[in-house]
Residue frames relative to the residue before (quaternion, step in Angstrom):
aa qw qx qy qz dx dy dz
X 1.0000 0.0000 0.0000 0.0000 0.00 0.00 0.00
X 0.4914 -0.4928 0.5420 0.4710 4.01 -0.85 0.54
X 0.5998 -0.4754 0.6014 0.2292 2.68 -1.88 0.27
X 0.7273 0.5157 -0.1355 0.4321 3.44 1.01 -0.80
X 0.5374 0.6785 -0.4094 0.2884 3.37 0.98 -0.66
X 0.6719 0.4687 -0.2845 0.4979 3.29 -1.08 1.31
X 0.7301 0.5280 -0.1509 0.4068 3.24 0.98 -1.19
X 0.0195 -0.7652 0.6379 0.0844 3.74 -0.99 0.75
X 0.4105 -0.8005 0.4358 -0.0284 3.26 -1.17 1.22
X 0.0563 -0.7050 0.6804 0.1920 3.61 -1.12 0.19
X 0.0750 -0.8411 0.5320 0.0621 3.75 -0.89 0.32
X 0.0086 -0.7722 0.6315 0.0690 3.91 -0.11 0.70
X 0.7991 0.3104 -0.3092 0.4118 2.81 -1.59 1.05
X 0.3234 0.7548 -0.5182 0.2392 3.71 1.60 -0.23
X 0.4222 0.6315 -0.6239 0.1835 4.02 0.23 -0.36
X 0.8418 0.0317 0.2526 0.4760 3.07 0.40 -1.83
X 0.7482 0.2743 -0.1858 0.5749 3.60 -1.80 -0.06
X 0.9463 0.0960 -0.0247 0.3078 3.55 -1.61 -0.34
X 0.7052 0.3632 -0.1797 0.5817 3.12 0.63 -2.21
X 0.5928 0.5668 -0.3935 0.4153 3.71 0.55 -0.84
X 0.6873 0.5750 -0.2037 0.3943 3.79 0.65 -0.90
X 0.6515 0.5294 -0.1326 0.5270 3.37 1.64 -1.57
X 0.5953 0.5017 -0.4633 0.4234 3.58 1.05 -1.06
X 0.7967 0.5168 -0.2286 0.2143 3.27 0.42 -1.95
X 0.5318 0.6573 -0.2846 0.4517 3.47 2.07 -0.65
X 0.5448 0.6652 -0.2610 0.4389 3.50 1.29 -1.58
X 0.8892 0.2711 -0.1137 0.3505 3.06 -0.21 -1.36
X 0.4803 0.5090 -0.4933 0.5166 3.71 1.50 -0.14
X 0.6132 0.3910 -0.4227 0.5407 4.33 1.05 -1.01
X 0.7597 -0.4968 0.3328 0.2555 3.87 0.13 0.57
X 0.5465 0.6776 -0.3703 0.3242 3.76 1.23 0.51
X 0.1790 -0.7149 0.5865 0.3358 3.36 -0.41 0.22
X 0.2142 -0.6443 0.7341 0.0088 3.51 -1.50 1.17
X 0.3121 -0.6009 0.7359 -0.0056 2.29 -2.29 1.30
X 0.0476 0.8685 -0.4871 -0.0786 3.94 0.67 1.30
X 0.1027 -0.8503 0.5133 0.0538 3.85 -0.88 0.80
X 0.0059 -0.7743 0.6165 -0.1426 3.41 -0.16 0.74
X 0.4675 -0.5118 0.6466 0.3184 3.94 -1.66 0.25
X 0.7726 0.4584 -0.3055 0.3157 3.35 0.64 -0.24
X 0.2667 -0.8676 0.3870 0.1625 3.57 0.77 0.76
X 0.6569 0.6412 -0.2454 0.3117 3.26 0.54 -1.18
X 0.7211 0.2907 -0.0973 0.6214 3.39 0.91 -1.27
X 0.6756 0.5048 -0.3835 0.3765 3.46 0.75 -0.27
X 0.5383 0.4875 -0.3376 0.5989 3.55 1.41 -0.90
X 0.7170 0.3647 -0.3788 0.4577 3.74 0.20 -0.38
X 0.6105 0.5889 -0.2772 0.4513 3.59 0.79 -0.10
X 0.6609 0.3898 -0.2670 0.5831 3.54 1.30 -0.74
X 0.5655 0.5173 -0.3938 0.5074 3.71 0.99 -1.06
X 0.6151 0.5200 -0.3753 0.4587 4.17 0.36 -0.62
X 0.6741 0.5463 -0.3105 0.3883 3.38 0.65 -0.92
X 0.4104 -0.6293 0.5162 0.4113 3.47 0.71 -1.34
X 0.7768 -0.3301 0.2919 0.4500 3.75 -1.66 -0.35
X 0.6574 0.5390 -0.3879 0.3560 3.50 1.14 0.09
X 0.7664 0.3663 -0.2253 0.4772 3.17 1.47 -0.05
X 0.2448 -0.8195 0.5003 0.1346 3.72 -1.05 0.46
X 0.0529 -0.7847 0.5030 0.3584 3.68 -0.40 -0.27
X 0.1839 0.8256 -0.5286 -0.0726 3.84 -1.05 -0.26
X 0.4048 -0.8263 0.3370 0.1994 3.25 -0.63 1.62
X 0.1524 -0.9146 0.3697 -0.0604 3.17 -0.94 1.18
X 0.0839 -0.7781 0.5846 0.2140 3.76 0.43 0.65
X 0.3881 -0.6764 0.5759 0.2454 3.76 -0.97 1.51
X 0.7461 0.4915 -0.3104 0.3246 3.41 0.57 -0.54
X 0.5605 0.5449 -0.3837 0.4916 3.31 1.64 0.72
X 0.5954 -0.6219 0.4646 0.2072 3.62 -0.65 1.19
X 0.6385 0.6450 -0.1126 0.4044 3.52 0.98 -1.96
X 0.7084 0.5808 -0.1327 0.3784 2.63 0.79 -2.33
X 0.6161 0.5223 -0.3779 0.4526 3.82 0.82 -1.54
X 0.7169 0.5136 -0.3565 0.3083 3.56 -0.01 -1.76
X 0.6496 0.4467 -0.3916 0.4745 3.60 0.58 -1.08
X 0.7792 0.4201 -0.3115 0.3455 3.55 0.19 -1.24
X 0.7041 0.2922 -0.4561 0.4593 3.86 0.91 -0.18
X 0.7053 0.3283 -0.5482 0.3070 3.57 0.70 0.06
X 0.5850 0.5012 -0.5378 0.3426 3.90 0.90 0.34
X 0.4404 0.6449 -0.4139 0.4678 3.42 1.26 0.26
X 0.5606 0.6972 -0.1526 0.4200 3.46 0.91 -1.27
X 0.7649 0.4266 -0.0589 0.4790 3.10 0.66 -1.96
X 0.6169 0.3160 -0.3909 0.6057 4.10 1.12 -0.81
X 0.9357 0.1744 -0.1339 0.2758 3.73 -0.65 -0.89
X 0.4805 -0.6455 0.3249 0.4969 3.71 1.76 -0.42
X 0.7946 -0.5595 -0.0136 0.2354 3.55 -1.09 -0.07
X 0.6426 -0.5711 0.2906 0.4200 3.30 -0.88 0.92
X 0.1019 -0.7312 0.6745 0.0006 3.37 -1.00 1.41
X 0.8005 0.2000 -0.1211 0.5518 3.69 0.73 -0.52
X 0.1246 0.7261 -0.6762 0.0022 3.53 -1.24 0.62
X 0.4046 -0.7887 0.4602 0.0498 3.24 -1.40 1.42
X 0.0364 -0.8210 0.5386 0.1860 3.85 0.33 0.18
X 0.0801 0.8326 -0.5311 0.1353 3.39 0.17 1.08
X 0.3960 0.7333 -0.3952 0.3864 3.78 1.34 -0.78
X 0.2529 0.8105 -0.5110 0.1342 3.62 -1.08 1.06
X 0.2201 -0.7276 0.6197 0.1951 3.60 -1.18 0.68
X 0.1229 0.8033 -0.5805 -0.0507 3.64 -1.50 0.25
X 0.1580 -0.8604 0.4683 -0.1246 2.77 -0.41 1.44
X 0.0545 0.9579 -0.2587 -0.1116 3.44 1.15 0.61
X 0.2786 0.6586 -0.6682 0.2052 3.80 -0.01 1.56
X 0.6461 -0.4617 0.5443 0.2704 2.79 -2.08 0.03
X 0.7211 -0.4281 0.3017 0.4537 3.88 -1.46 0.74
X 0.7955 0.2374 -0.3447 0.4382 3.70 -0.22 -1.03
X 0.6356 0.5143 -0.4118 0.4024 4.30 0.63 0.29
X 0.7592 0.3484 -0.2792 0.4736 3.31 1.39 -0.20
X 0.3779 -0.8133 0.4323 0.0941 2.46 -1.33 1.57
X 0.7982 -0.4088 0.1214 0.4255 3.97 -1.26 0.24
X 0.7420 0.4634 -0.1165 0.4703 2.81 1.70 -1.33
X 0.4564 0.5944 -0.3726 0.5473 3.55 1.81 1.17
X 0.7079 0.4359 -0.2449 0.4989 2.73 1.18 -1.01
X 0.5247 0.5931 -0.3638 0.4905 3.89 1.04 -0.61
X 0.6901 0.4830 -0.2932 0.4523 3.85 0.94 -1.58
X 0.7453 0.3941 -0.3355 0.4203 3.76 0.83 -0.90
X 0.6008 0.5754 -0.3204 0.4531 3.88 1.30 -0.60
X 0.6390 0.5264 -0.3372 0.4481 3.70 1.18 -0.22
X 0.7009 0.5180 -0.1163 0.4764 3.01 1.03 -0.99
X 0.7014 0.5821 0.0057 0.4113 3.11 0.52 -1.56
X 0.8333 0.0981 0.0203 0.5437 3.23 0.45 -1.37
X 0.5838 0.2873 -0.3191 0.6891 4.28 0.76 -1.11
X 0.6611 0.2401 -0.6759 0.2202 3.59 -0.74 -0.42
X 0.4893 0.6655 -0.4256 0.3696 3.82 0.58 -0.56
X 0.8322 0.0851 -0.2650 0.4796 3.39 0.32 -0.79
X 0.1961 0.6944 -0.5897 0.3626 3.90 0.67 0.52
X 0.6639 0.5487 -0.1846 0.4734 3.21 0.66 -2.56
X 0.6599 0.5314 -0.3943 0.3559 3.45 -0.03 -1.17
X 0.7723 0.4280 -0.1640 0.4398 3.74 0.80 -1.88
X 0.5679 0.6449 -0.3200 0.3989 3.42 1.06 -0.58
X 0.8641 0.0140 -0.1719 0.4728 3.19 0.78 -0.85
X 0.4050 0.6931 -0.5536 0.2214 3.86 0.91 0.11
X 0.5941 0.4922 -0.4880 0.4083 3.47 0.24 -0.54
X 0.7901 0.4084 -0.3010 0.3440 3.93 0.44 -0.55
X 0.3585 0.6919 -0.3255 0.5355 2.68 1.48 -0.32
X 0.7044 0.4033 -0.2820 0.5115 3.62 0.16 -1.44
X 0.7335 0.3999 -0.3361 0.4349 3.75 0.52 -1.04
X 0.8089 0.2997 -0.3873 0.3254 3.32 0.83 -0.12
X 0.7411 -0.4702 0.1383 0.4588 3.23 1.22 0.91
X 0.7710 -0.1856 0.2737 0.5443 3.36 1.21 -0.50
X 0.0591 0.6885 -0.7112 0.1291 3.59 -1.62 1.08
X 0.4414 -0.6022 0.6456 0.1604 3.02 -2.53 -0.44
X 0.0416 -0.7751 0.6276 0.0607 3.18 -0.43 0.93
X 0.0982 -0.6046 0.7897 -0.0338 3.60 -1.20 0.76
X 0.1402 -0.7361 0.6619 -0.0199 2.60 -1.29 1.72
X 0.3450 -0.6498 0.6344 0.2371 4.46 -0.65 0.34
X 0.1450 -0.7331 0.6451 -0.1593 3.00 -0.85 1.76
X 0.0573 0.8110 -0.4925 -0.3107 3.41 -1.10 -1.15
X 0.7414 -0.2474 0.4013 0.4775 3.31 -1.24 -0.29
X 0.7186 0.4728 -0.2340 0.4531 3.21 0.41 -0.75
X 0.7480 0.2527 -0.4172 0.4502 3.37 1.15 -0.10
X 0.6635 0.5127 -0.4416 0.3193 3.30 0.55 0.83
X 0.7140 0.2590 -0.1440 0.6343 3.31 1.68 0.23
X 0.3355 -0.7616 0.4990 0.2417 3.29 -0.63 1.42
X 0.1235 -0.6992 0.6990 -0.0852 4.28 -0.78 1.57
X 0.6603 -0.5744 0.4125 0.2528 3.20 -1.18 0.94
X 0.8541 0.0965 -0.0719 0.5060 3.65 -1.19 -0.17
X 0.6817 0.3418 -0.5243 0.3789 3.30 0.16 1.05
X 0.2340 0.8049 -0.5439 -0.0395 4.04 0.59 0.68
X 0.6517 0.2730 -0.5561 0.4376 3.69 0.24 -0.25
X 0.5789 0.4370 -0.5587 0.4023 4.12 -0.16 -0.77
X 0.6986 0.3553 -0.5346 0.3161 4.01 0.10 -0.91
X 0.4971 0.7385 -0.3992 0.2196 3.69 0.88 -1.24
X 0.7482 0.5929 -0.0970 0.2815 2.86 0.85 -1.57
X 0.7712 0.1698 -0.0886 0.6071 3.12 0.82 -1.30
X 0.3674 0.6167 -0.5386 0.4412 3.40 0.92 1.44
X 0.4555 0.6535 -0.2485 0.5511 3.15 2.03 -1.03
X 0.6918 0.6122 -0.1994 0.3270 3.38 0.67 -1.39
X 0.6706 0.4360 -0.2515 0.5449 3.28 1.15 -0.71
X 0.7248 0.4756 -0.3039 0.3951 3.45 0.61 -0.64
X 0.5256 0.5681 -0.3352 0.5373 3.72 1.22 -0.70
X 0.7654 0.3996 -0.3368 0.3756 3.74 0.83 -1.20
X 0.3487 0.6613 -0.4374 0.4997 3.50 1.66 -0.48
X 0.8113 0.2969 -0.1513 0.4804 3.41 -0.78 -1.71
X 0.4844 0.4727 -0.4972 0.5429 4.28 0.22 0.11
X 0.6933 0.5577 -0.2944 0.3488 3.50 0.09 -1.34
X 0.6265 0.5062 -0.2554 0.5348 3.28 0.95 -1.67
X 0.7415 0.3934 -0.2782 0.4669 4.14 0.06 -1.34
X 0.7276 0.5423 -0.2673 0.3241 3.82 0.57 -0.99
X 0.6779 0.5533 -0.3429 0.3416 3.56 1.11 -1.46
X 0.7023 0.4142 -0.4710 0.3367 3.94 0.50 -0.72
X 0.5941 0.5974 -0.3218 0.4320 3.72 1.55 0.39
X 0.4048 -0.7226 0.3433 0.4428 3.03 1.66 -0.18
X 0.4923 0.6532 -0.4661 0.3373 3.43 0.68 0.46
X 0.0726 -0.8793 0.4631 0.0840 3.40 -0.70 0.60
X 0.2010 -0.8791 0.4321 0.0046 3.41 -1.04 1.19
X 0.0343 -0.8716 0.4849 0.0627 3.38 -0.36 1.57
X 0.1285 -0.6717 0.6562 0.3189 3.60 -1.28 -0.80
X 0.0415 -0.7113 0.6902 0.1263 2.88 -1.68 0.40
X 0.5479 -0.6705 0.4987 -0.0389 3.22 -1.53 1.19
X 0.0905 0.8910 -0.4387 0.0742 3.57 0.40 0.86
X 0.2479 -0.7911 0.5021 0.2462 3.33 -0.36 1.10
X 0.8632 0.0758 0.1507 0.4759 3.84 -0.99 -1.38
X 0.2481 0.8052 -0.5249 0.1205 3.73 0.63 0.55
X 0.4128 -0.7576 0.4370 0.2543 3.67 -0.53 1.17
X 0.2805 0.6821 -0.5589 0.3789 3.40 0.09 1.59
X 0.6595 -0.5721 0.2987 0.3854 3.22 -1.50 0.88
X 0.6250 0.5339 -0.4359 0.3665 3.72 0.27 -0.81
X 0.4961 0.5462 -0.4266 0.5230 3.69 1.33 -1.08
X 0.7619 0.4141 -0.2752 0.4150 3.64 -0.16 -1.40
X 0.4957 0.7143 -0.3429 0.3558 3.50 0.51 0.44
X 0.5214 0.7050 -0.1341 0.4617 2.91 1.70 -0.91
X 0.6494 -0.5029 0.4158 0.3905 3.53 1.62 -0.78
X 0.1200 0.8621 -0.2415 -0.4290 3.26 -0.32 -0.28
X 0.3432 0.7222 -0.5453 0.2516 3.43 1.32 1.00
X 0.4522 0.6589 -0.2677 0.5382 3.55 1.88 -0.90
X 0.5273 0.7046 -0.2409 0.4092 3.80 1.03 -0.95
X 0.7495 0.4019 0.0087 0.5260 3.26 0.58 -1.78
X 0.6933 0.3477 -0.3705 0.5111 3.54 0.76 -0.59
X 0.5662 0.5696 -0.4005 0.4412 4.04 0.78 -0.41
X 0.7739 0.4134 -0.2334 0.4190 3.38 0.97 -1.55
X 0.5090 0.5238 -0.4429 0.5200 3.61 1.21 0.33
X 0.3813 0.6630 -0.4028 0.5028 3.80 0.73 0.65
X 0.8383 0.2072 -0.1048 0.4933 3.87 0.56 -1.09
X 0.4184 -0.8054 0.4099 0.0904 2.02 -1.16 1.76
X 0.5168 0.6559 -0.3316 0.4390 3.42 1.04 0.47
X 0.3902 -0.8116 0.3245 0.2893 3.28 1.91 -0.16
X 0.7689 0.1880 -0.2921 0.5367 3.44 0.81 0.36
X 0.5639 -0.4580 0.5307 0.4365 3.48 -1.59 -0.45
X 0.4331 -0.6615 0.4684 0.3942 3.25 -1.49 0.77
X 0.5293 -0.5902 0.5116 0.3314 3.70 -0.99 -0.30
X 0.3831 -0.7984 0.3664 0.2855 4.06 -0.91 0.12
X 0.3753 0.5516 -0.5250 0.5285 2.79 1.92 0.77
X 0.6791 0.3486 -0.4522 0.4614 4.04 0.37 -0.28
X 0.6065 0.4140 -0.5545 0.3916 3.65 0.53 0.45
X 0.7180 0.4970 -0.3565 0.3323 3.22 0.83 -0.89
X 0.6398 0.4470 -0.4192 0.4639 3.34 1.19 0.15
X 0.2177 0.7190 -0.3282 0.5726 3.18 1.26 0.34
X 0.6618 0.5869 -0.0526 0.4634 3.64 0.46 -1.67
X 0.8988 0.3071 -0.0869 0.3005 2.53 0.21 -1.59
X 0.2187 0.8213 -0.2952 0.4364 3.28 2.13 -0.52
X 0.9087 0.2086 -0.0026 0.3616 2.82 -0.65 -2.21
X 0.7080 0.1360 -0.5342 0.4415 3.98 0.96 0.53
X 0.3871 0.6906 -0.5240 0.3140 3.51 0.11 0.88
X 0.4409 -0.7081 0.4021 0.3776 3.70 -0.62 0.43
X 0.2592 0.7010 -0.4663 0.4733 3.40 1.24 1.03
X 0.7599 0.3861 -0.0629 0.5192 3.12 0.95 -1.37
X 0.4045 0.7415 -0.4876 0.2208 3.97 1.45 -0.10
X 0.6142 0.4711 -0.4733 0.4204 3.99 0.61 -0.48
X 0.7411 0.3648 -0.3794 0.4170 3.81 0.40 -0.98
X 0.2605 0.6835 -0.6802 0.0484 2.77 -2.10 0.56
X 0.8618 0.0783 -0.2814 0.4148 3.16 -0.25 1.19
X 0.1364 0.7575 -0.3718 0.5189 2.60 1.87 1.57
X 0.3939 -0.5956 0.6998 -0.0168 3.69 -1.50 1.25
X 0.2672 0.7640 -0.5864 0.0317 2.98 -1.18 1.08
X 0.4098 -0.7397 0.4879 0.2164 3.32 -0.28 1.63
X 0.0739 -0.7119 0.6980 -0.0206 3.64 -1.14 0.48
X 0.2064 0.8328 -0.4442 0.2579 3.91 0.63 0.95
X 0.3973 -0.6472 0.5779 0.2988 3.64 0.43 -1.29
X 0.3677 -0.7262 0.2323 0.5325 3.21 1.70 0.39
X 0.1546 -0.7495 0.6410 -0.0593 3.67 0.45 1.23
X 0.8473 0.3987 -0.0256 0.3501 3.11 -0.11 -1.89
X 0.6040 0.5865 -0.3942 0.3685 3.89 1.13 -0.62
């Protein structure tokens, strides 16, 4: 039997990299997904590939508005939201005295409120339907302060704590709240970085390569599955042992 079967989904970020990796994983373990992304184009082609189990609908996370419609037009095609991925992300990689307010404002919408938005948007159904998974997108980065990356680290330093404290308010509802913690994963936002800036980062793992966003999305796929029913408010680093 999937692992998924049964399960209905939200996904930010589903265009590409990660979220893009998680839809296509989800819905082979038997979920139907609702992927949202600002980026329509690739995302509407991305749900149409999937089949009738998948949907796309653009979403800015950092709209309040934006959530409600999208979990109740989610709701309305496949029924209620048991899982929601926070996977949406900016990176902008400078250091403190190069970034400016209106960097820091772009990575804290995204980054840090769209997270909780996601969180409010769907816990209450969740609770009515007895229970879910929330996966929050952390990173490496929020567990170790690395140079040229202060608003993106801020953020998903934020990220861990919000999934903490969720965990604590959500579990006597059955809802459960993880995080995961990706380190070097060979995605575009990573490749952004440059690539002389690239090479010097990927000399860090000790495993000698970058991970991939299929081994997060299984990852993903883990923690909403009833594989994953004991953890909640649980960290999971996903690095190549960068960080050990």
């Amino acid at each position: 039997m999937p692992r998924l079967e049964g399960r209905v989904a939200i996904i930010t970020g589903a265009a590409s990299g990660q979220g893009k990796s998680a839809a296509q994983l989800f819905v082979a373990e038997g979920a139907k997904v609702v992927l949202t992304d600002l980026n329509q184009e690739p995302g509407s082609t991305l749900a149409k590939e999937l089949g009738g189990n998948a949907a796309f609908r653009r979403l800015d996370v950092s709209d309040e508005a934006a959530w409600g419609s999208a979990v109740a037009a989610t709701t309305s095609r496949f029924g209620p939201v048991n899982v929601l991925l926070n996977n949406a992300g900016v990176f902008e990689p400078k250091p403190l005295l190069q970034t400016s307010v209106q960097e820091w404002e772009a990575h804290y919408r995204v980054n840090q409120l769209g997270v909780y938005l996601g969180m409010r948007a769907v816990a209450d159904h969740m609770i009515a339907a007895g229970g879910g998974s929330i996966v929050n997108t952390s990173s490496a980065a929020g567990l170790r302060g690395m140079p040229a990356m202060f608003a993106y680290s801020a953020t998903k330093w934020a990220v861990r704590g919000m999934s903490r404290s969720a965990a604590a308010d959500l579990a006597r509802h059955n809802v459960r709240v993880n995080c995961v913690l990706p380190g070097i994963i060979d995605t575009p936002m990573y490749r952004a970085n440059g690539p002389e800036r690239c090479a010097e980062m990927d000399k860090q793992i000790p495993l000698g390569r970058r991970g991939t966003p299929e081994e997060v999305a299984q990852l993903m796929v883990f923690l909403a599955s009833d594989e994953g029913a004991y953890f909640t408010g649980a960290e999971f680093t996903i690095d190549g042992g960068m960080l050990a």
